[in-house]
C-alpha positions as a LaTeX table, in Angstrom:
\begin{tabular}{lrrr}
\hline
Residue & $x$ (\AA) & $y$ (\AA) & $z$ (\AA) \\
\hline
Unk1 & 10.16 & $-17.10$ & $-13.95$ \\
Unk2 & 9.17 & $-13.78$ & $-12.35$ \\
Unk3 & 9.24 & $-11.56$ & $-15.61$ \\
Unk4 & 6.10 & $-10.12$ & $-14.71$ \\
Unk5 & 6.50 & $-9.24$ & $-11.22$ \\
Unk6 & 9.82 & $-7.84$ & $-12.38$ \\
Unk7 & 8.66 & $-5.67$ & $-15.03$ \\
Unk8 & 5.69 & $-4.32$ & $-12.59$ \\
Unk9 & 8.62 & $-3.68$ & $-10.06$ \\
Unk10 & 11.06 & $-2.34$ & $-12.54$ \\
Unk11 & 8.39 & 0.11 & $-13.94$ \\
Unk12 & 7.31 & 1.10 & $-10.59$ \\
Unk13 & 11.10 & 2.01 & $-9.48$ \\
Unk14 & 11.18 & 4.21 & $-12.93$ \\
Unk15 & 8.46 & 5.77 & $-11.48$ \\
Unk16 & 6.33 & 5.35 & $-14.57$ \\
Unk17 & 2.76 & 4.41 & $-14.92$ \\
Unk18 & 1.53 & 1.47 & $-17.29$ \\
Unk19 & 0.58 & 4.05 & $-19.81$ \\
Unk20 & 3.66 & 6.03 & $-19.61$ \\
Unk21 & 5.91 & 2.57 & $-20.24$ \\
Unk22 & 3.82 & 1.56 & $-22.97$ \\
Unk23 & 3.64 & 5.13 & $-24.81$ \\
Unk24 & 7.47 & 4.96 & $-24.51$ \\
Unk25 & 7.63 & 1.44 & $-26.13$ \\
Unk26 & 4.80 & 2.27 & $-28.58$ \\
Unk27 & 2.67 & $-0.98$ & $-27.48$ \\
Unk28 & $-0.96$ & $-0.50$ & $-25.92$ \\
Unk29 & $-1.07$ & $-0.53$ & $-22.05$ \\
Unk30 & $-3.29$ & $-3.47$ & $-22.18$ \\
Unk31 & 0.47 & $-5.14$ & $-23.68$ \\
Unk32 & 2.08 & $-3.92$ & $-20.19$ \\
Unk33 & $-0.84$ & $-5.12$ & $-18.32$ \\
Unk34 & $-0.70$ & $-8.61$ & $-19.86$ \\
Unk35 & 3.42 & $-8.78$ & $-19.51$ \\
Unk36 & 3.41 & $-7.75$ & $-15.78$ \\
Unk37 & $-0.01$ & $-10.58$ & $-15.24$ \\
Unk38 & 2.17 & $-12.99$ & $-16.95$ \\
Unk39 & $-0.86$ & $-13.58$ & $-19.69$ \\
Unk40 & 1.83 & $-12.67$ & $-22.44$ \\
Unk41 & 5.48 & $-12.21$ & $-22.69$ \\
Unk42 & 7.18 & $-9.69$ & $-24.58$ \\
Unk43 & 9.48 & $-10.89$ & $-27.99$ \\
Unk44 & 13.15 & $-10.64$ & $-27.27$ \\
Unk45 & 13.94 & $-8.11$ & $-28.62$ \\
Unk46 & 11.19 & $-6.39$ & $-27.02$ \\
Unk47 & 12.13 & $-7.37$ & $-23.48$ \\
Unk48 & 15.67 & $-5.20$ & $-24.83$ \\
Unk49 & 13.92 & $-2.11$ & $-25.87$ \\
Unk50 & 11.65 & $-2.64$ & $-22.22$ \\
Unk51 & 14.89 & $-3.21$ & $-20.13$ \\
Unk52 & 16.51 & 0.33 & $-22.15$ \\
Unk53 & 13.23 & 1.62 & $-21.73$ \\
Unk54 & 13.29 & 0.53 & $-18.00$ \\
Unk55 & 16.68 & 1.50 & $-17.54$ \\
Unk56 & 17.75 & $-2.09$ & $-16.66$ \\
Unk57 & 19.31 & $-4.86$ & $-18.07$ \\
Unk58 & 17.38 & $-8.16$ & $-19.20$ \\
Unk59 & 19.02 & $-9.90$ & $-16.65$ \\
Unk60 & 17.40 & $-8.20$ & $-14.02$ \\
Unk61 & 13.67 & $-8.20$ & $-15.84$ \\
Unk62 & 14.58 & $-12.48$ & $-15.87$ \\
Unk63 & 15.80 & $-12.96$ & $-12.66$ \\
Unk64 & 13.86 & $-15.51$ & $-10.58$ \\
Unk65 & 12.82 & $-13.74$ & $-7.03$ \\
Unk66 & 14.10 & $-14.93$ & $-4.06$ \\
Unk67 & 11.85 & $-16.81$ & $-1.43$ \\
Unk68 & 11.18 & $-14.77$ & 1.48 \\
Unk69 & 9.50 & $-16.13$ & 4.65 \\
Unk70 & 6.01 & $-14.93$ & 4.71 \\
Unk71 & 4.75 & $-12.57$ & 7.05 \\
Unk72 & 1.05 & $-12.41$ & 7.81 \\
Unk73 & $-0.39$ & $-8.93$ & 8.57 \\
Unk74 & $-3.96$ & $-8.51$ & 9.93 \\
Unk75 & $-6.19$ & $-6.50$ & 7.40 \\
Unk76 & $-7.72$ & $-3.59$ & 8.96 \\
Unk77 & $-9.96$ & $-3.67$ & 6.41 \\
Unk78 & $-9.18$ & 0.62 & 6.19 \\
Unk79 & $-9.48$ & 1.87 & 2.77 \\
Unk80 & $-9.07$ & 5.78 & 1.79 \\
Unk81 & $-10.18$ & 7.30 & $-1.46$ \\
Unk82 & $-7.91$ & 10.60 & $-1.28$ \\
Unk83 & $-9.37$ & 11.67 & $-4.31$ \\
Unk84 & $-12.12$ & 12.36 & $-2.18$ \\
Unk85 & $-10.68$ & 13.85 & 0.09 \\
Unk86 & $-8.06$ & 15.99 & $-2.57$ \\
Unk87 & $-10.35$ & 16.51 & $-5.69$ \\
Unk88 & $-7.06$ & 18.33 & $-7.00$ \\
Unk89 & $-5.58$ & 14.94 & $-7.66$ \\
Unk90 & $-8.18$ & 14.22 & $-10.36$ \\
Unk91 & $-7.55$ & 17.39 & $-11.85$ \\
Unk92 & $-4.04$ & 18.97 & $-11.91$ \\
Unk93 & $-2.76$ & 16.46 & $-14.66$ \\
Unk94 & $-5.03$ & 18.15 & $-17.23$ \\
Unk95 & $-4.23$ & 21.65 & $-15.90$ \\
Unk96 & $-1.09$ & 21.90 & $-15.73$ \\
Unk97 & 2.32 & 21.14 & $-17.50$ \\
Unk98 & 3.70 & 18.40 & $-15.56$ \\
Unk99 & 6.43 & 17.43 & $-17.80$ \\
Unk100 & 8.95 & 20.00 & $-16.29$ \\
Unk101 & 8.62 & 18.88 & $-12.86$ \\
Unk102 & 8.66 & 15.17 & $-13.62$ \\
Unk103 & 12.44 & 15.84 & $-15.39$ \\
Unk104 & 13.29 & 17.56 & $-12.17$ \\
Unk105 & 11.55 & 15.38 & $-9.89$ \\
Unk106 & 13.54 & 12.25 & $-11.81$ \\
Unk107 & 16.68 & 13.75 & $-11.06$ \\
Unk108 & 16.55 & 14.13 & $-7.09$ \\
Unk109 & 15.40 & 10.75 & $-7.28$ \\
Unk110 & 18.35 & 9.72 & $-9.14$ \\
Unk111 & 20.72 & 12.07 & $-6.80$ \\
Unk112 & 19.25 & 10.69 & $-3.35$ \\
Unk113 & 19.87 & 7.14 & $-5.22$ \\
Unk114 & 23.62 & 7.63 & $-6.35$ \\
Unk115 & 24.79 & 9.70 & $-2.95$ \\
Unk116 & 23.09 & 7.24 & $-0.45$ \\
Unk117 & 22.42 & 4.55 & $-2.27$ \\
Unk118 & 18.65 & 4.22 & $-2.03$ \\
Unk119 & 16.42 & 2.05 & $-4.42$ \\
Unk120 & 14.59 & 4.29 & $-6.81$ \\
Unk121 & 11.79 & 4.02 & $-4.35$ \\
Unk122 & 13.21 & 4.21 & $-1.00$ \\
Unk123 & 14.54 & 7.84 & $-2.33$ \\
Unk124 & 11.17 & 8.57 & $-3.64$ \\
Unk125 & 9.91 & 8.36 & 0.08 \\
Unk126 & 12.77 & 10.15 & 1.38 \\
Unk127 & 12.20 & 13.10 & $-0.84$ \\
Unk128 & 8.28 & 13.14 & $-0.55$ \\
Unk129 & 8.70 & 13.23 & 3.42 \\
Unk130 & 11.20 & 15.91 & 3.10 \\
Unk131 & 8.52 & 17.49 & 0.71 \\
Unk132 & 5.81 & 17.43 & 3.40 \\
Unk133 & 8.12 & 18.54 & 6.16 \\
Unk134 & 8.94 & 21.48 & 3.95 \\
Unk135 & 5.30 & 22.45 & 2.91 \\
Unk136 & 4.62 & 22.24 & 6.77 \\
Unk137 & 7.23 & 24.38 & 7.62 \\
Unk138 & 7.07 & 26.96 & 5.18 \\
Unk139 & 3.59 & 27.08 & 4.61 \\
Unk140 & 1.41 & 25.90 & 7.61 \\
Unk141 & 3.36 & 27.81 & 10.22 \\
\hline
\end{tabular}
């Protein structure tokens, strides 16, 4: 069973952080952490309240993943630390209100996903490069 993968992938299409899920549920994130390592499993009933809390059904968090062929990719052994390199993505969560644009943010996601039928993240990346394109355009004539 791939319950843990599927919960990590599940939470990741919500677009929610381990912290975020487990606020929501009212569990530590260490739970989530454990459930998605497959250390612990959650009770049934809360796999239900994860899966409403997910917007999924159980079924899905259960499913057993499909084999797919393996495909080898050389490691370039490149590794960027953009926090580095933006120190405002340390910092902007504590000064500002991100709540408002996470609502709105959530709902072109779930537009993009309904008109085109994009997974939650393939709409994600859609929007972000439309993002950048418009920042370029508008603002780094």
């Amino acid at each position: 069973m791939d319950l843990g993968k599927n919960i990590a992938k599940a939470r990741k299409n919500a677009n929610m952080t381990q912290e975020q899920l487990a606020e929501k549920l009212q569990v530590a994130r260490q739970t989530v952490s454990k459930w998605e390592a497959g250390t612990t499993m959650p009770t049934v009933p809360g796999l239900m309240k994860l899966a409403e809390a997910l917007e999924t059904d159980c079924n899905s968090l259960l499913a057993e993943e499909e084999k797919q062929p393996e495909i080898k990719q050389p490691e370039t052994g490149y590794v960027v630390d953009w926090t580095k390199l933006y120190p405002i993505l340390v910092t902007y969560q504590q000064e500002m209100d991100c709540a408002p644009y996470e609502v709105q943010f959530a709902a072109m996601i779930r537009e993009v996903q309904k008109t085109y039928g994009y997974s939650a993240e393939d709409a994600m990346l859609a929007l972000k490069d439309i993002f950048a394109k418009t920042y370029f355009k508008e603002f780094q004539p």
